[in-house]
C-alpha positions as CSV (number, residue, x, y, z in Angstrom):
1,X,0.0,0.0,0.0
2,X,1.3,3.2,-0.5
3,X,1.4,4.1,3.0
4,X,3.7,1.1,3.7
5,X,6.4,2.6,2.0
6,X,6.3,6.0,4.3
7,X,6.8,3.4,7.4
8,X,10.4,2.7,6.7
9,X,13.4,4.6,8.1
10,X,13.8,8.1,6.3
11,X,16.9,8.5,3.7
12,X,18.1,5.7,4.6
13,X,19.7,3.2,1.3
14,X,19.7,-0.6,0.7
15,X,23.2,0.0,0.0
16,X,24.6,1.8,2.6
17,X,25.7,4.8,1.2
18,X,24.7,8.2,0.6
19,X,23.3,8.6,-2.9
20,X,24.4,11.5,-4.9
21,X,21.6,14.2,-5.3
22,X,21.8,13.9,-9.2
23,X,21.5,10.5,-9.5
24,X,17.7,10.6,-9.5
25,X,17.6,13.6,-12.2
26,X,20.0,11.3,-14.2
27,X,17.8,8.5,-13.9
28,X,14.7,10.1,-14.2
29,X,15.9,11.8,-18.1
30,X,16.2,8.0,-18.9
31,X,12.8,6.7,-18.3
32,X,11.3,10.9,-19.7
33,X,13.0,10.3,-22.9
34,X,11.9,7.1,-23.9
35,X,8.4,8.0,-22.7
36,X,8.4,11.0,-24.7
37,X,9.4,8.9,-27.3
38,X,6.7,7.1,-27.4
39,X,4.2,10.0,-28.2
40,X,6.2,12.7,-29.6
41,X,6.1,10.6,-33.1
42,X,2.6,10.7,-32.9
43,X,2.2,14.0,-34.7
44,X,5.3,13.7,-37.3
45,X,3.2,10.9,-39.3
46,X,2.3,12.9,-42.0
47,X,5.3,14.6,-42.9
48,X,7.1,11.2,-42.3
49,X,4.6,9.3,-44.4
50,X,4.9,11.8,-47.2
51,X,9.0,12.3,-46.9
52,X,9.1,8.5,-47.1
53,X,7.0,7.8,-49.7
54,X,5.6,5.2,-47.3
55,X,2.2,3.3,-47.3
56,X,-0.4,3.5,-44.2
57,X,0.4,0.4,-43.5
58,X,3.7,1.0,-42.9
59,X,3.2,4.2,-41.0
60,X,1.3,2.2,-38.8
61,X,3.6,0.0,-37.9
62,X,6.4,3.0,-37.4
63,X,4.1,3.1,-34.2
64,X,2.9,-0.1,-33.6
65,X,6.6,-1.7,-33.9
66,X,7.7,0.1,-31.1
67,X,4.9,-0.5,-28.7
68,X,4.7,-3.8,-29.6
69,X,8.3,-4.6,-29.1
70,X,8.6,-2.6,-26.2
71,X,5.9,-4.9,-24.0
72,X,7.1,-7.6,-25.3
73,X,10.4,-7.1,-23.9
74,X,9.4,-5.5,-20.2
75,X,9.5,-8.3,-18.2
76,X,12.6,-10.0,-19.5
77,X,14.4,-6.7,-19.2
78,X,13.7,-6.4,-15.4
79,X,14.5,-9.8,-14.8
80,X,17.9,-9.4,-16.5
81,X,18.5,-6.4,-14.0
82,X,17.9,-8.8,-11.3
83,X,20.4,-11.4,-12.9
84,X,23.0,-8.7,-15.0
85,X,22.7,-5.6,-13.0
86,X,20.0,-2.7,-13.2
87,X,23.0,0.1,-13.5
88,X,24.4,-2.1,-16.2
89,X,21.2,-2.7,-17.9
90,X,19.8,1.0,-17.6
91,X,23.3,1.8,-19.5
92,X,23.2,-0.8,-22.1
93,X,19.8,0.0,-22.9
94,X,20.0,3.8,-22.9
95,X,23.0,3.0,-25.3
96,X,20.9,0.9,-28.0
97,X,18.2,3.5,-27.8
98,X,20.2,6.0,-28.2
99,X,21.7,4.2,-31.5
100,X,18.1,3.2,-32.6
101,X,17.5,6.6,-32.7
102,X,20.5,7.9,-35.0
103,X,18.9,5.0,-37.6
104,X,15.7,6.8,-36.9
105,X,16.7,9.9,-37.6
106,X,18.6,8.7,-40.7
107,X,16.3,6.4,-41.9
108,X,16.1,6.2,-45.7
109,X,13.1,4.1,-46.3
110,X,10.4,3.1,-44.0
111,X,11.3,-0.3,-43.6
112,X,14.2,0.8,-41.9
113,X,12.3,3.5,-39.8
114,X,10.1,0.4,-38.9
115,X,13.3,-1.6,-37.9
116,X,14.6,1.2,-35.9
117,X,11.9,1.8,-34.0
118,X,11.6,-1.9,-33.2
119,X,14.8,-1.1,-32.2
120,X,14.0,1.5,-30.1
121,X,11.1,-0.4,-28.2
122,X,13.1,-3.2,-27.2
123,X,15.9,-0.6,-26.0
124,X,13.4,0.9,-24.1
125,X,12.4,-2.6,-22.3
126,X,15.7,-3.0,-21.1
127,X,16.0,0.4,-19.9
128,X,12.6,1.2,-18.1
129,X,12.4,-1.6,-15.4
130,X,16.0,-0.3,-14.4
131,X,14.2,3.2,-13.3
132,X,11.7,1.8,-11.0
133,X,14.3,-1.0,-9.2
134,X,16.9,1.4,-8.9
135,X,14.7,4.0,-7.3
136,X,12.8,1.4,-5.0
137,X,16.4,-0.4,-4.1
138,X,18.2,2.9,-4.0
139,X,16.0,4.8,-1.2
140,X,13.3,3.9,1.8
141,X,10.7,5.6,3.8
142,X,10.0,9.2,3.0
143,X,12.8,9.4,0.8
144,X,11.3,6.5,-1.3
145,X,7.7,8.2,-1.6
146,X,9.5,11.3,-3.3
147,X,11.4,9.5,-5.7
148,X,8.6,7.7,-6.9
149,X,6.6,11.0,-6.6
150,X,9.6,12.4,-9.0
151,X,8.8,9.3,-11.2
152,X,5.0,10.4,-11.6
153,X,6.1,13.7,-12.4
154,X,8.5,12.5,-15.3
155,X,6.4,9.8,-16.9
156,X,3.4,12.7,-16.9
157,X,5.5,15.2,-18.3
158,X,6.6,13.3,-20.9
159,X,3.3,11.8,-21.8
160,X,1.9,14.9,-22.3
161,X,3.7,17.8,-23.6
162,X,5.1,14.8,-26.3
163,X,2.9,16.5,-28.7
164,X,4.0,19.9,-28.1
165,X,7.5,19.1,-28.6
166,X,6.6,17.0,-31.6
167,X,4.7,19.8,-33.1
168,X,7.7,22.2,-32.3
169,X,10.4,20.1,-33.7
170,X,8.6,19.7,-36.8
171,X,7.3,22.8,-37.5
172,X,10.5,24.8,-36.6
173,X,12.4,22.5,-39.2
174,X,15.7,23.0,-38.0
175,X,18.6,22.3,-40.5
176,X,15.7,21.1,-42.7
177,X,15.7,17.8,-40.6
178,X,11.8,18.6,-40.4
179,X,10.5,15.1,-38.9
180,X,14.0,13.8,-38.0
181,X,14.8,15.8,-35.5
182,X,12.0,14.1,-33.6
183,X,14.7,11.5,-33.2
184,X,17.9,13.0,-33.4
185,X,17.1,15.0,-30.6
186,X,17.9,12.0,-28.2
187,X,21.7,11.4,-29.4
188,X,22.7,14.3,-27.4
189,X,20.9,13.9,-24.6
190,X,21.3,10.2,-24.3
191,X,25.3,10.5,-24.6
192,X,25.3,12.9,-21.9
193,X,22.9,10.6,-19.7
194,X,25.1,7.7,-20.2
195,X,27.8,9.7,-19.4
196,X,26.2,10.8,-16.1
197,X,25.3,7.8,-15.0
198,X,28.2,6.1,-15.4
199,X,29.6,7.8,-12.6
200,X,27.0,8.8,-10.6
201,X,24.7,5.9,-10.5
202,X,25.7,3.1,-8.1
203,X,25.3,-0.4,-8.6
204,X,22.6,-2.7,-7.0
205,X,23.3,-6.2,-5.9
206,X,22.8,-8.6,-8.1
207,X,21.1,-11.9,-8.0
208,X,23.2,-15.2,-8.6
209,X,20.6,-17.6,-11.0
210,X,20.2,-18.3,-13.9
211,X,17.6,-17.1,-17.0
212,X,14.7,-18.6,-17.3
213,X,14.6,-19.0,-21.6
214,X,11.4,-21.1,-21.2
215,X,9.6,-18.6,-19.3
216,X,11.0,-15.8,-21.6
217,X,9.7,-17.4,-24.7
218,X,6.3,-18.3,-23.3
219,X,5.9,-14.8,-21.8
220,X,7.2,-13.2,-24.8
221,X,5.0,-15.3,-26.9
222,X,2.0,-14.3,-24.9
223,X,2.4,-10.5,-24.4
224,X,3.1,-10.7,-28.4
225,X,-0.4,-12.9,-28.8
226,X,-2.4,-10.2,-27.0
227,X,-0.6,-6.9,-28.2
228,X,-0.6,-7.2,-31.9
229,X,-4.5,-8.0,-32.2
230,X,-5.1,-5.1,-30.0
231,X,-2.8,-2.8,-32.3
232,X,-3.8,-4.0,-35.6
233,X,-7.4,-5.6,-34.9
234,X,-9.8,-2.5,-35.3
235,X,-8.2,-1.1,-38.4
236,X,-8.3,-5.3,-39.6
237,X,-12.0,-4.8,-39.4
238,X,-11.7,-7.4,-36.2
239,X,-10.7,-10.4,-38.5
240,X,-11.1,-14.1,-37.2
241,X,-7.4,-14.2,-36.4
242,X,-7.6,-11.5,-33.4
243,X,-10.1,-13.0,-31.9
244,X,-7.9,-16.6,-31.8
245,X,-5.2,-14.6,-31.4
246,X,-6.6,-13.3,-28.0
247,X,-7.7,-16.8,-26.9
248,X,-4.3,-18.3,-27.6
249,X,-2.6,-15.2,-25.7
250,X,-4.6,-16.0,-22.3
251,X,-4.0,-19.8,-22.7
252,X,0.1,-18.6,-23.2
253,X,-0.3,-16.9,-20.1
254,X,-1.9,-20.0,-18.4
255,X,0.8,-22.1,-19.5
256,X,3.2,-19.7,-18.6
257,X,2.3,-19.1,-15.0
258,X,2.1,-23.2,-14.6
259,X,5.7,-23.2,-16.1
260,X,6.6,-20.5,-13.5
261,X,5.2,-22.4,-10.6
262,X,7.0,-25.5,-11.5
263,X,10.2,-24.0,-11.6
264,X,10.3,-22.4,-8.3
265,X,9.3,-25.2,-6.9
266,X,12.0,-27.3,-7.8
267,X,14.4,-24.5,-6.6
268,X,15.1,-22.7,-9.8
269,X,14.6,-19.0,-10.8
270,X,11.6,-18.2,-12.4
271,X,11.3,-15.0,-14.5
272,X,8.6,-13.8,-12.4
273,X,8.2,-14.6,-8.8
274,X,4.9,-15.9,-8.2
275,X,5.2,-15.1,-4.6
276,X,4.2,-11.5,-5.8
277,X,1.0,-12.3,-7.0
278,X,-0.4,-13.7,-3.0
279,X,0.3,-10.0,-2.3
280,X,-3.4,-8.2,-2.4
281,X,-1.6,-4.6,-2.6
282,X,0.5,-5.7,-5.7
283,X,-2.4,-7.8,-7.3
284,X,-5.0,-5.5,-6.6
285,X,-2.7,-2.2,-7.2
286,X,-1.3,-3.8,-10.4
287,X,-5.3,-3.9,-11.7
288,X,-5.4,-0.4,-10.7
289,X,-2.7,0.5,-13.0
290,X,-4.0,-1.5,-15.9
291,X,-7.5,0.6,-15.8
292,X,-5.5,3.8,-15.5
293,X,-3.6,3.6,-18.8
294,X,-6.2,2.1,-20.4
295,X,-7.5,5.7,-19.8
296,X,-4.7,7.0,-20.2
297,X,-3.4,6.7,-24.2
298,X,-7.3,6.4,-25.3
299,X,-7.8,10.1,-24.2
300,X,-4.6,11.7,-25.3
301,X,-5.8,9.8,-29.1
302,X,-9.1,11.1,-29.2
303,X,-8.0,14.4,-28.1
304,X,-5.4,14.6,-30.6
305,X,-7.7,13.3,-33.1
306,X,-10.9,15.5,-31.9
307,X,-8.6,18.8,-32.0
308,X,-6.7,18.2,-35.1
309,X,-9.5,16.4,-37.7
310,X,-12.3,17.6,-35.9
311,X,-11.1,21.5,-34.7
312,X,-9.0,22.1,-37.7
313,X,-5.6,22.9,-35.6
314,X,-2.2,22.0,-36.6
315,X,0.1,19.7,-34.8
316,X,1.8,22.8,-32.7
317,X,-1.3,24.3,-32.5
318,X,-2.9,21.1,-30.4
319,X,0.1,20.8,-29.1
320,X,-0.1,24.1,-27.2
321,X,-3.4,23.3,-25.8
322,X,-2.3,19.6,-24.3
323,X,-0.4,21.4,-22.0
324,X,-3.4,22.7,-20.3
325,X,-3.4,18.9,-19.1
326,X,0.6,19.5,-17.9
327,X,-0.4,22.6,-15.9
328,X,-3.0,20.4,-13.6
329,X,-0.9,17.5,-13.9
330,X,2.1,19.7,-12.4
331,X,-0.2,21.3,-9.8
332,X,-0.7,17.7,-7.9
333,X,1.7,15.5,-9.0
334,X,4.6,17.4,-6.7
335,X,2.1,17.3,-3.9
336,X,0.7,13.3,-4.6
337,X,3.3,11.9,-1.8
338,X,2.0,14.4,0.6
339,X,-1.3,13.4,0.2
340,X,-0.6,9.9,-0.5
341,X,0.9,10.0,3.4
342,X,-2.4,11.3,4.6
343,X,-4.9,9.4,2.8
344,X,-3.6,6.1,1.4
345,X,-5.4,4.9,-1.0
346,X,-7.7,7.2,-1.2
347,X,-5.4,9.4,-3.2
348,X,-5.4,7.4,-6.2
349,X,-9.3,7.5,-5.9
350,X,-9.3,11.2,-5.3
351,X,-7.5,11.5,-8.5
352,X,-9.7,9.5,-10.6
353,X,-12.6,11.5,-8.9
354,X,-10.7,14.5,-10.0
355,X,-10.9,12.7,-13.6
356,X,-14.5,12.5,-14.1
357,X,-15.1,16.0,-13.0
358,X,-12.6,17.3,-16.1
359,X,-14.1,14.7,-18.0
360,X,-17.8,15.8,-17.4
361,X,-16.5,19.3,-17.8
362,X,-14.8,18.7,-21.5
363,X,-18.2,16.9,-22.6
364,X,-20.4,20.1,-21.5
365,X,-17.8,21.8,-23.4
366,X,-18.2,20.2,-26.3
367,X,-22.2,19.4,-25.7
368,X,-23.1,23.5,-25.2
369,X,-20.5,24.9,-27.5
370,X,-20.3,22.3,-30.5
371,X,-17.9,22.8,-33.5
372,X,-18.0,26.7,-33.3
373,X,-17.7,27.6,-29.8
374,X,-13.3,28.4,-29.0
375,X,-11.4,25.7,-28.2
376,X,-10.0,27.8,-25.4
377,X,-13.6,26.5,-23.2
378,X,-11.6,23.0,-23.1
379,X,-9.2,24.5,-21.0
380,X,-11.2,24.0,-17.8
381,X,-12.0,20.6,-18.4
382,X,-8.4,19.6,-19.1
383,X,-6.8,21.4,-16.6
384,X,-8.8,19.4,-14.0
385,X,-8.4,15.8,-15.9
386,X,-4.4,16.7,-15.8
387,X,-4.9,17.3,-12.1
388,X,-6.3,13.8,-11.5
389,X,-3.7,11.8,-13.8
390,X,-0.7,14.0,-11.7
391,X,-2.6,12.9,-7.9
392,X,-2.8,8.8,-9.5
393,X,0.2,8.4,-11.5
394,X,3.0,8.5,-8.7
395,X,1.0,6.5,-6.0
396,X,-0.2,3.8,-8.1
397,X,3.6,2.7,-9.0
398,X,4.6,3.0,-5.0
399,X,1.0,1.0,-4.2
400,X,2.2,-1.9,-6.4
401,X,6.3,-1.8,-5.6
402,X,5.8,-1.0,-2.1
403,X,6.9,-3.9,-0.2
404,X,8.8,-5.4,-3.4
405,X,11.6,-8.2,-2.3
406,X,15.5,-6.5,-3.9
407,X,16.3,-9.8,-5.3
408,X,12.9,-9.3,-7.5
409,X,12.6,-5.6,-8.2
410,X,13.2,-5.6,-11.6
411,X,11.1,-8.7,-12.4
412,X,8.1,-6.4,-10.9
413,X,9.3,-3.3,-12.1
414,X,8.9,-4.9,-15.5
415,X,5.7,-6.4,-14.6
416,X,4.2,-3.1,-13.4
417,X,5.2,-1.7,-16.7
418,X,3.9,-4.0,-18.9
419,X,0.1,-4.1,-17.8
420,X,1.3,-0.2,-18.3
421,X,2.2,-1.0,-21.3
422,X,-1.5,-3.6,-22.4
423,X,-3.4,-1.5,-20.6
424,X,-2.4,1.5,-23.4
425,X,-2.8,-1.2,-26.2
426,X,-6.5,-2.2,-24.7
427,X,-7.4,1.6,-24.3
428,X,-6.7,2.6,-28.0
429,X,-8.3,-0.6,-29.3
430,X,-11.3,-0.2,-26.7
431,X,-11.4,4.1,-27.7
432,X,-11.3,3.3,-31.1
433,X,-14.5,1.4,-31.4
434,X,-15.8,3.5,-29.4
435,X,-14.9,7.5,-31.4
436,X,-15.4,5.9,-34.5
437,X,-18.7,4.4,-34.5
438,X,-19.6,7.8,-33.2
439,X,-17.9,9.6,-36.1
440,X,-19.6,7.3,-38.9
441,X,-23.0,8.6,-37.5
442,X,-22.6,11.8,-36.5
443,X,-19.1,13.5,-36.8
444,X,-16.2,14.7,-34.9
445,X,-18.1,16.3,-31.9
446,X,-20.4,13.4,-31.1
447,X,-17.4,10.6,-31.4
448,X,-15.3,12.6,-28.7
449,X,-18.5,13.4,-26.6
450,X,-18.8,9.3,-26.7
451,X,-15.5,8.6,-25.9
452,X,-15.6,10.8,-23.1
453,X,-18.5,8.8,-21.5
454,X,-16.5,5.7,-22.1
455,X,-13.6,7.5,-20.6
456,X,-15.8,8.2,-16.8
457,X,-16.5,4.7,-17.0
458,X,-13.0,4.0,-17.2
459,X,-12.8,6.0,-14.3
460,X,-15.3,5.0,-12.0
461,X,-14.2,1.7,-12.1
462,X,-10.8,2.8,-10.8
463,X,-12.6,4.7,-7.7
464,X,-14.4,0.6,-7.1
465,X,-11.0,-1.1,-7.2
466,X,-8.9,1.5,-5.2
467,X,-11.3,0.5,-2.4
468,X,-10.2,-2.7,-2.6
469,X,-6.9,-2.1,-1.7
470,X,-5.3,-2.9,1.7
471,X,-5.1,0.0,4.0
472,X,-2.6,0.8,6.3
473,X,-3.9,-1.2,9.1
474,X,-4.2,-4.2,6.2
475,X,-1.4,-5.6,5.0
476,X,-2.2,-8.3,2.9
C-alpha cells in the first residue's frame, strides 16, 4: 500500500551509502526520454509518411513496432536487471536506444524507420524496469515516496507535452531535418545521460541464477499474442485471427504461469516470482494501473484526433493546448506523496474523482458549444483531468512496488510496466471502437463526446477497485 512505504526509516539506502543528489535527475531523463518517445512521433506521421513515400500500413507499424516490441520485452528486461545488474542494464539500454534513434533519424526508407523503432522499443524494455528497481532499491521511507513522486512527475510530463515538442520540432524545421529531428534530438541527450550515469549511479546487488529462456519465450510469446491483435485488430476490421489470437494469448499466459510455478518449486529461478502475486496490494494495485492507462493513451488519441481532424488545428497548434493537461498534472503530482501519506489509497481515488469532474467538464464543453464555440472552453476541463492523472500516476507505481523483495525488483518493475504497457494497447483498441462508430454517424463532436462517457466509465471503475486495496492497518 502506499502508506507502507512511508513506514520505513527516512533516507536511509539498501546500500549503505549516501546517494548523490543527481542521480535521480539522471535517472529520471532516462525513463522521460523514452516515454516521450513514445508519443512525440505521434504528430510527425504525416510529414514522415509523405517524406518516405511510405504506405499506411507502414506508417502504422512506425508506431505499432515500437509499442509492440517494447511490452514484449518488459519483463525479461527487469529480470535481466535482477540477474546482470540494473545500473548495467539501464546503461546498455540507454546506449541501443540512443543508436536506434541515430537510424531513426537517418532512416532512408520506411522499412528501416520500422526496424529502428523496433529497435527503439526493445531498448526501451531493457531500460525502463532499471528506473523503478533502482529508485525502489536505492532509497526507503519518506525518501522513497519522493522519488517515486519524482517518477509520476517524469512519466506525466513526458506523456503529455510529447505532442508539443513534436509539433515544435517539426514545425521549426531545423537544419531542414523537419520530422527527423524528432529522433535526433535524443543522441545528445542520451550520450550525456550515459555519461552521467556512469559515474554517478551506483550499482545494485545482483542476484546469482540463472535465466529462465522457457519462461521468456512463453511470456514473450504471450504478451506478443495479446498486443498485436489489440494494435492491428480494429483497423483489420476485427478479423477471425484477433479473436484466436486473443484466446491463444490468455492460454500462453496460463501455461506460462504453470511453467513458473514448476520452476520455483524445484528450486530454480523463475522470471517472475509468483510469490508476488499472494500480495493483495501488488495484485489489486497492479489492476489499478491497468485501468489507468487504459485511460490514459485512449484520451490523449481522441484528443489529438478531436482537435486536429475535428477542430482544424495543426500539430503545434494542439500541441499548445495539451499542455493545459501539464499545468493540472504539475499542480498535484509534486504534492501526490503528501497526500498519498495522509490518505492512502484514497489518493489514487481522489484522483480518478478529480478525472470524471474534467471529463464531465470537456463533454459540456463540447455538448453546449459544438464545432463553433473556442477551443480555449476546453481548458477547464483539461486542466482538471491533468490534475487527476498528476494525484494517481505516482501513488499507483509506490502501491504496487511498495513492499517489493530486492532480489525481484526488476522482475516487478517490469511487470508493473507491462500491464502499463497492455493496458495502453487495450485503451486505443477499446477508444477506437468507441470514437469511430460515433464519427460514422454523426461527426467529430459526437465521437469525442462518446468517448468521453466511455472514458468516466473507465474511471469509476478505478474509484471501485482503489477501495479494494489494503489500508494501512491491512497488509495483505
Amino acid at each position: 500500500m502506499v502508506t507502507a512505504v512511508s513506514e520505513l526509516s527516512e533516507g536511509s539506502s539498501p546500500t549503505s551509502r549516501p546517494v548523490h543528489p543527481l542521480v535521480l535527475p539522471v535517472v529520471l531523463a532516462g525513463v522521460f526520454m523514452t516515454t516521450l518517445d513514445f508519443f512525440i512521433v505521434n504528430v510527425a506521421v504525416p510529414s514522415m509518411q509523405e517524406g518516405l513515400g511510405a504506405s499506411s500500413a507502414q506508417i502504422e507499424w512506425v508506431l505499432a513496432g515500437f509499442g509492440l516490441a517494447y511490452g514484449v520485452g518488459l519483463i525479461t528486461g527487469g529480470r535481466l536487471g535482477d540477474l546482470y545488474g540494473r545500473k548495467s542494464m539501464f546503461l546498455l539500454g540507454l546506449g541501443l536506444f540512443t543508436v536506434a534513434s541515430l537510424l531513426c533519424g537517418v532512416a532512408a526508407s520506411a522499412g528501416m524507420l520500422i526496424a529502428a523503432r523496433v529497435v527503439q522499443g526493445l531498448a526501451s524494455a531493457l531500460l525502463a524496469p532499471q528506473v523503478l528497481a533502482i529508485l525502489g532499491t536505492l532509497y526507503t521511507g519518506a525518501a522513497r515516496a519522493r522519488v517515486f513522486t519524482g517518477y509520476g512527475l517524469a512519466m506525466g510530463l513526458a506523456a503529455v507535452f510529447g505532442q508539443l515538442i513534436g509539433g515544435a520540432l517539426t514545425h521549426a524545421d531545423i537544419a531542414g531535418l523537419g520530422w527527423r529531428s524528432c529522433f535526433l534530438v535524443n543522441i545528445p541527450i542520451g550520450a550525456l545521460i550515459i555519461v552521467l550515469a556512469q559515474a554517478l549511479v551506483p550499482a545494485t546487488p545482483r542476484v546469482k541464477a540463472r535465466l529462465d529462456p522457457a519462461g521468456i519465450l512463453l511470456v514473450a510469446a504471450a504478451i506478443t499474442a495479446i498486443v498485436l491483435p489489440l494494435i492491428q485488430g480494429r483497423d483489420a476490421g476485427w478479423p477471425v485471427w484477433a479473436w484466436l489470437s486473443l484466446g491463444a494469448g490468455a492460454a500462453l499466459f496460463a501455461v506460462f504461469v504453470w511453467q513458473q510455478r514448476r520452476l520455483a518449486e524445484r528450486g530454480g529461478a523463475p522470471l517472475v516470482n509468483v510469490e508476488m502475486f499472494h500480495d493483495r496490494a501488488f495484485v489489486v494495485g497492479l489492476a489499478c494501473q491497468l485501468v489507468f492507462w487504459i485511460g490514459q493513451a485512449s484520451f490523449f488519441l481522441v484528443l489529438a484526433l478531436y482537435l486536429q481532424s475535428g477542430r482544424g488545428l495543426d500539430a503545434l497548434g494542439a500541441g499548445v493546448l495539451f499542455t493545459a493537461i501539464g499545468a493540472g498534472y504539475l499542480l498535484t503530482s509534486m504534492t501526490a506523496g503528501r497526500i498519498a501519506r495522509r490518505l492512502g489509497r484514497q489518493v489514487i481515488a481522489m484522483g480518478a474523482l478529480l478525472m470524471v469532474v474534467g471529463l464531465a467538464l470537456l463533454s459540456a464543453a463540447v455538448i453546449v458549444g459544438g464545432d463553433s464555440a473556442s477551443v480555449g472552453w476546453l481548458i477547464p476541463g483539461l486542466v482538471v483531468d491533468g490534475a487527476g492523472m498528476g494525484l494517481a500516476v505516482a501513488p499507483l507505481a509506490s502501491t504496487v512496488l511498495a513492499r517489493m523483495h530486492p532480489e525481484y525488483a526488476g522482475s516487478a518493475s517490469g511487470v508493473l510496466s507491462t500491464a502499463l504497457q497492455i493496458g495502453n494497447a487495450l485503451g486505443v483498441a477499446l477508444i477506437g471502437i468507441v470514437f469511430y462508430h460515433g464519427l460514422a454517424g454523426a461527426g467529430y463532436g459526437v465521437a469525442f463526446t462518446h468517448s468521453l462517457v466511455f472514458l468516466l466509465a473507465i474511471a469509476a471503475v478505478l474509484i471501485a477497485l482503489t477501495q479494494a486495496l489494503p489500508s494501512g492497518r491491512d497488509a495483505r
